[in-house]
VOPA-504635 format. One record per residue (C-alpha): residue number from 1; residue in one letter; x, y, z. Coordinates in nm, 3 decimals. Each point is the difference from the previous one (the first is absolute). Example, Ala and Ser with C-alpha at 12.3 -4.5 7.8 and 13.67 -1.06 7.14 Angstrom:
RODO resi resn       x       y       z
RODO    1    A   1.230  -0.450   0.780
RODO    2    S   0.137   0.344  -0.066
***
This chain:
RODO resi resn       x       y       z
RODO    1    X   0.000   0.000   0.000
RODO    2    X   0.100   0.348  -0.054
RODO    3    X  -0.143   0.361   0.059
RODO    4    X  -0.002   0.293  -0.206
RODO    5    X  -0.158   0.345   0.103
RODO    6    X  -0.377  -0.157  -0.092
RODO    7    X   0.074  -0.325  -0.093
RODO    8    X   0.101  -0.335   0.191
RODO    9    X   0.133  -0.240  -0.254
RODO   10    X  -0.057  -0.368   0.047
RODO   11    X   0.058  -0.316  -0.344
RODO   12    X  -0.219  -0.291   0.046
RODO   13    X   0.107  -0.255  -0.292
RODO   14    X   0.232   0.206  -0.125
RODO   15    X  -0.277   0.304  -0.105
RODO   16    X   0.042   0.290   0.207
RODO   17    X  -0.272   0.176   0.220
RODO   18    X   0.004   0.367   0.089
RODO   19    X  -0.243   0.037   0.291
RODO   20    X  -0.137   0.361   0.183
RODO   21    X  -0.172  -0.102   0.328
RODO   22    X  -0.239   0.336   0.075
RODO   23    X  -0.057   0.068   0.399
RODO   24    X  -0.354  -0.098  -0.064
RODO   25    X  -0.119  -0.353   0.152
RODO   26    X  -0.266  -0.133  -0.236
RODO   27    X   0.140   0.228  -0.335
RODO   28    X  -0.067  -0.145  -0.323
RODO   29    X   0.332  -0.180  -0.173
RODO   30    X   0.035   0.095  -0.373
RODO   31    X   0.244  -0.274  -0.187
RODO   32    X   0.082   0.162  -0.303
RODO   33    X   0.223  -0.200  -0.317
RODO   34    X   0.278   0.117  -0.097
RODO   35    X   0.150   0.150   0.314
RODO   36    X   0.372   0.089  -0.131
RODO   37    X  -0.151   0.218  -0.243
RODO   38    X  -0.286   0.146   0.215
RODO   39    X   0.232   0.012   0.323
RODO   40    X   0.123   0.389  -0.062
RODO   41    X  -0.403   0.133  -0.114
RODO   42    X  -0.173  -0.138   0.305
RODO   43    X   0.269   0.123   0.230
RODO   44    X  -0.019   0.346  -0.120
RODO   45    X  -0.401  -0.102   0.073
RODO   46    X   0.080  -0.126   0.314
RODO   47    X   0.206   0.306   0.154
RODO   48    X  -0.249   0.233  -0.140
RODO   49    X  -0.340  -0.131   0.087
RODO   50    X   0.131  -0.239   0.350
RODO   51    X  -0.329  -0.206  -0.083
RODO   52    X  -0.173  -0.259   0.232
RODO   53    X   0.068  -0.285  -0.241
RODO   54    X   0.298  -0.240  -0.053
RODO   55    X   0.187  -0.124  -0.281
RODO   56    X   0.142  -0.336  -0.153
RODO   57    X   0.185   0.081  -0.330
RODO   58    X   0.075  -0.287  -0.148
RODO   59    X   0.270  -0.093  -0.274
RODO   60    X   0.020  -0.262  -0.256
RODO   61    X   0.265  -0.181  -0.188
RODO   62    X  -0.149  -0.017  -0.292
RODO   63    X  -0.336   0.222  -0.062
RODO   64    X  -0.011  -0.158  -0.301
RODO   65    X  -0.098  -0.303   0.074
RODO   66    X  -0.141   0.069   0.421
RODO   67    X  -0.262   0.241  -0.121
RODO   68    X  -0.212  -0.191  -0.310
RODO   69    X  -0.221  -0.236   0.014
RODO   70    X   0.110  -0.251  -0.262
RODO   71    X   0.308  -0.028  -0.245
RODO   72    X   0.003   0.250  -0.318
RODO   73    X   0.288  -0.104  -0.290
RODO   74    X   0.176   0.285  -0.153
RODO   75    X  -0.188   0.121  -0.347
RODO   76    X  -0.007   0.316  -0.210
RODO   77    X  -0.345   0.095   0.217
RODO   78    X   0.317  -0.005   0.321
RODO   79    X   0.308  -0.072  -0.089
RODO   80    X   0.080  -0.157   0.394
RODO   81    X  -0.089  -0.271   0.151
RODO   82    X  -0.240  -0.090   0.357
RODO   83    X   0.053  -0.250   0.182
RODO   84    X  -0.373  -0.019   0.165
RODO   85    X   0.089  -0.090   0.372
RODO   86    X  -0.261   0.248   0.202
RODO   87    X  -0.105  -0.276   0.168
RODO   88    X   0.321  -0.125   0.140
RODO   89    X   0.070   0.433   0.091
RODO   90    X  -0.355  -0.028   0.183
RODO   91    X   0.131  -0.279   0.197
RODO   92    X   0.325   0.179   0.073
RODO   93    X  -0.221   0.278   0.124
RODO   94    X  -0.246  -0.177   0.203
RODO   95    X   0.200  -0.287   0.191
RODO   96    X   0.326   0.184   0.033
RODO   97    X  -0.027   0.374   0.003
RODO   98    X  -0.366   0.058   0.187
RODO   99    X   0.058  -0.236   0.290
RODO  100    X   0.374   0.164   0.033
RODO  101    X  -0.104   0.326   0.019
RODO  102    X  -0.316  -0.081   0.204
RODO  103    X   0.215  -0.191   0.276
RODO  104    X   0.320   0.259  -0.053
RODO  105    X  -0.148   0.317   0.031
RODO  106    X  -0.375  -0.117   0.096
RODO  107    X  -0.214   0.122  -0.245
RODO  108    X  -0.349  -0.024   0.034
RODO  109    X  -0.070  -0.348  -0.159
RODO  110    X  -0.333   0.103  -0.189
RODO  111    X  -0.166   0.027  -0.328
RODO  112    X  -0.107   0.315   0.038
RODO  113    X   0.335   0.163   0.142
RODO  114    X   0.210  -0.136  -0.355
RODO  115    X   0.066   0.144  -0.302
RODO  116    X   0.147  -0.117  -0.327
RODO  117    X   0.150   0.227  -0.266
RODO  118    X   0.237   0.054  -0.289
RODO  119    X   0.059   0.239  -0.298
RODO  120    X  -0.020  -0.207  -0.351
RODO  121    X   0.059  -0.333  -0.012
RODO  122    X   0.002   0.022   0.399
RODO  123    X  -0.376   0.132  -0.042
RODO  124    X  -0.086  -0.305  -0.224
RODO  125    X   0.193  -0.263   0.291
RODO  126    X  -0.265   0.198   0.267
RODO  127    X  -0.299  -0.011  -0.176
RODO  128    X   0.089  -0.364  -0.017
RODO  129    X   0.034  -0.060   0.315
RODO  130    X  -0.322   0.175   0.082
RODO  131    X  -0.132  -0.270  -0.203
RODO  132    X   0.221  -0.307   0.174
RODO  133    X  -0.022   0.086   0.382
RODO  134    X  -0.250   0.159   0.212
RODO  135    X   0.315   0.084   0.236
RODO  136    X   0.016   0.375  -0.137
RODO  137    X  -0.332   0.212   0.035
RODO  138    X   0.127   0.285  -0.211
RODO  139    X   0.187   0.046  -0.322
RODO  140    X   0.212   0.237  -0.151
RODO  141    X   0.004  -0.049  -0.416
RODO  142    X   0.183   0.293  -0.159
RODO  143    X   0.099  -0.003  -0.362
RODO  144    X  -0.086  -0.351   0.002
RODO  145    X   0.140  -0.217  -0.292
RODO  146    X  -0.355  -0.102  -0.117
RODO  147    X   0.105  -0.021  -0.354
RODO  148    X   0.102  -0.328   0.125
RODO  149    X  -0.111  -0.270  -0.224
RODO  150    X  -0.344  -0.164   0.110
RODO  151    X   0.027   0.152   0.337
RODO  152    X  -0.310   0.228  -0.014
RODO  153    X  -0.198  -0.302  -0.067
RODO  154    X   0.150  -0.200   0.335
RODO  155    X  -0.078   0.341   0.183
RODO  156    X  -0.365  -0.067  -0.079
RODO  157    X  -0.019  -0.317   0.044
RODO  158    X   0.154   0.012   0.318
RODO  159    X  -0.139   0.218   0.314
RODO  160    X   0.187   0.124   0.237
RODO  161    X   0.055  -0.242   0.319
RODO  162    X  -0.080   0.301   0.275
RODO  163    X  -0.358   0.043   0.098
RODO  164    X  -0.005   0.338  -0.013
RODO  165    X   0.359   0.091  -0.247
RODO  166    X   0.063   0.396  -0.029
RODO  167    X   0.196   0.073  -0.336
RODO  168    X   0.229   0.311  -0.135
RODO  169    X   0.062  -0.018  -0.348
RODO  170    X   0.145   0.241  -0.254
RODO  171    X   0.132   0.057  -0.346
RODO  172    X   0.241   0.268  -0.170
RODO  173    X  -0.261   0.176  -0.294
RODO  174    X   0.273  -0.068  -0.280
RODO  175    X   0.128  -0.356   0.105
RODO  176    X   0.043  -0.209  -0.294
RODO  177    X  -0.187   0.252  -0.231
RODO  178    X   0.319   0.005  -0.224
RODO  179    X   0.095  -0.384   0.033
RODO  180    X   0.011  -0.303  -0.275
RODO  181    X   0.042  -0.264   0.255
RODO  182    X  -0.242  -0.139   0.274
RODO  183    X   0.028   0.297   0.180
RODO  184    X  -0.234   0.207  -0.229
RODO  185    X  -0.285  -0.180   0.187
RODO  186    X   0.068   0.158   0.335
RODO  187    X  -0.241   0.265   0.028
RODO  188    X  -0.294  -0.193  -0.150
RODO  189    X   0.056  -0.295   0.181
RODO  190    X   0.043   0.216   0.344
RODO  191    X  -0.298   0.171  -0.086
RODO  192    X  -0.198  -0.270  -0.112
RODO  193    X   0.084  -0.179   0.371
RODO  194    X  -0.094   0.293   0.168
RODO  195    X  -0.339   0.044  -0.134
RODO  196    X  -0.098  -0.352   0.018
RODO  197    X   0.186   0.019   0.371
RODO  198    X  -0.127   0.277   0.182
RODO  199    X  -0.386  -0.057   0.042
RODO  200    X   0.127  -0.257   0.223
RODO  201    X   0.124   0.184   0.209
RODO  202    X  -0.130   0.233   0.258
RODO  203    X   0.054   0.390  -0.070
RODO  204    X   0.276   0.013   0.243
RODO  205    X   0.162  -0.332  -0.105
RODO  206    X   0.087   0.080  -0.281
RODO  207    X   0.271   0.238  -0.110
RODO  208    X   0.066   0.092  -0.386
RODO  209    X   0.254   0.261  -0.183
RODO  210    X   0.064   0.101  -0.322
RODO  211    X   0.405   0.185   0.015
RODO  212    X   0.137   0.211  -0.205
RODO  213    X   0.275  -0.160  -0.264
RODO  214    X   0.144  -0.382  -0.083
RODO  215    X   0.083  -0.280   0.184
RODO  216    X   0.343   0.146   0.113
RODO  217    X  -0.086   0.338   0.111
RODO  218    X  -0.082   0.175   0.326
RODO  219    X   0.031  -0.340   0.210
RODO  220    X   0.090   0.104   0.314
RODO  221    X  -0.265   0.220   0.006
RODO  222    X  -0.275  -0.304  -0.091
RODO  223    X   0.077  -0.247   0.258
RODO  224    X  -0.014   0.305   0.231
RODO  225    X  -0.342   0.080  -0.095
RODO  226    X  -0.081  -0.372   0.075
RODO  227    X   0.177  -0.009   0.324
RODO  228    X  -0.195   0.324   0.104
RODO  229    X  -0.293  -0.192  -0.118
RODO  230    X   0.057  -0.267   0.273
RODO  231    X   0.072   0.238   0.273
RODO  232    X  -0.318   0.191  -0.061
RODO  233    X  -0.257  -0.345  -0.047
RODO  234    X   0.168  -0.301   0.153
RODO  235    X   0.060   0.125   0.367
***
């Protein structure tokens, strides 16, 4: 283990954790994907706002692969390949990381006090776990890679495990607007999900925003807005 001015460092199978315990007893935990890369925004977020919630970033060692749902080959639609092993990340996540932190640092071991987010393909890996454990009552999908092959249909067929789920999702206005690949599908197929979504939901449930630019642009300032999100409706 090792501290830094917000965060306490810990590696559980070689993936590293960077952990903010708030002073509040029963605060909401946020684990957030991609944690080396989101490590610097949510401390400035952290210092600025000192809010009752605490934090699990989590890293991966291959995002690749940890955050989709099944294998995609290489092709001229995206020239890379994914290896498809969300489940085996979600399994990670709930046997090893949750009961750490929960016995570590004693977070409050409920539903309704854990949240699940990630910018792009870390989005798509939350709303499927939404879908794959009832362990997380709230989820954080920004960006979300829903140009995903066939993944808009599993979202439908597949409801989400909490009783009562709140959901933050959002979308940059000129993501994949300019794209020949699979990535020209990410605003209709984010706002084809949302509309079929969010009559399930109750008003304040339910969180949706359309940002400004593409996928790459203002990001620190959209998991923000979903953090903000969770400190306002999931205390």
């Amino acid at each position: 283990m090792t501290r830094s001015f917000v965060w306490i460092q810990q590696e559980i199978c070689g993936i590293k954790l960077y952990i903010y315990r708030s002073n509040v007893r029963s605060a909401t935990t946020i684990y957030f994907l991609d944690g080396e890369q989101f490590k610097e925004t949510f401390c400035n977020w952290i210092i600025e706002h000192k809010p009752a919630l605490n934090f699990v970033l989590i890293d991966s060692k291959n995002r690749s692969d940890d955050y989709t749902p099944w294998p995609l080959s290489a092709s001229e639609a995206m020239p890379k390949d994914f290896g498809g092993k969300a489940a085996e990340h979600l399994a990670f996540i709930t046997t090893k990381v949750i009961p750490f932190c929960e016995s570590e640092y004693r977070f409050t071991s409920s539903m309704e006090k854990r949240a699940i987010g990630g910018y792009s393909l870390g989005g798509l890996f939350s709303l499927y776990v939404g879908v794959n454990t009832d362990l997380f009552g709230t989820v954080l999908s920004c960006s979300s890679s829903l140009w995903y092959p066939d993944f808009l249909v599993y979202l439908k067929e597949h409801p989400f495990k909490a009783p009562h789920p709140k959901l933050y999702m959002s979308v940059g206005n000129e993501e994949g607007l300019t794209a020949s690949n699979l990535t020209k599908d990410q605003i209709p197929n984010t706002m084809a999900f949302k509309d079929w979504l969010e009559k399930k939901f109750q008003a304040n449930d339910f969180k949706f925003i359309l940002e400004e630019g593409n996928h790459g642009n203002n990001i620190p300032r959209r998991v923000e807005h979903a953090v903000g999100w969770v400190e306002e409706n999931c205390k």
